[in-house]
N, C-alpha and C positions, 0 to 999 in steps of 0.2 A: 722439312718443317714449314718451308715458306712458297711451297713448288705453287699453289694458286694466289701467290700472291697480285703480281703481274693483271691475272684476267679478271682477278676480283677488283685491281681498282679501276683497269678498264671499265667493266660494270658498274661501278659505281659513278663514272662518269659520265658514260652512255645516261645510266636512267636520272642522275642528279639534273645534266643540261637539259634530259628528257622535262624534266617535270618542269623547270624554269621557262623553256619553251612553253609549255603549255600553260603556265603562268600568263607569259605575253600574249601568247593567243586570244585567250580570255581578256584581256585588256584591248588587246586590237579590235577585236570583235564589236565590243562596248563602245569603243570611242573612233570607231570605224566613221561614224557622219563629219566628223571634225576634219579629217585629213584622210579622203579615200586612199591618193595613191601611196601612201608610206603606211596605212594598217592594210592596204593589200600587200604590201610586202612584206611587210611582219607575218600576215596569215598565210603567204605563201611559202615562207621560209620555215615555216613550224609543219607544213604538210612537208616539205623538201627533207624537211631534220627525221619525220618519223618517217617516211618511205623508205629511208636512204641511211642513217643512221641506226635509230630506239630499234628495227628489225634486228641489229647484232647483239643484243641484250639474253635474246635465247640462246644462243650459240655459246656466248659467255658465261652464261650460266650453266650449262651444260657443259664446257670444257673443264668449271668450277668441279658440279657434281659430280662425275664420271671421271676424274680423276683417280685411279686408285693410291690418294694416298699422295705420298713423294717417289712412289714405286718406279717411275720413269725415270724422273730426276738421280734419284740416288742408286741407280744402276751400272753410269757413269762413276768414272774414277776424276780426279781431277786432271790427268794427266790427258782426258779423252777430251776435256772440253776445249 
């Protein structure tokens, strides 16, 4: 009943920090003349977050959809786990 529980909240945490990253980005960007070296690091750490990171978002999803079901899961007995 709950077998993509697990990788669905992963997903949702991948693309949530995804988006807030990319929140800061856009703020870094903008107010980048005020303080170079700390919005170069905010903007380098939002390219670090999506190279390295937001990339497991398809796998995630794909582990999601391509699940058949709880069919894996409840194949096992409890006594196997």
């Amino acid at each position: 009943m709950f077998a993509a529980s697990v990788p669905y909240l992963k997903l949702a945490d991948v693309v949530v920090c995804g988006w807030q990253t990319a929140r800061a980005l856009l703020a870094a960007q903008a107010n980048r003349a005020s303080d170079t070296a700390f919005f170069d690091a905010k903007i380098a750490f939002a390219q670090c977050y999506a190279e390295h990171v937001l990339v497991q978002a398809g796998g995630l999803e794909a582990s999601i959809l391509g699940a058949k079901g709880n069919e894996s899961v409840l194949a096992l007995t409890k006594d196997e786990f």
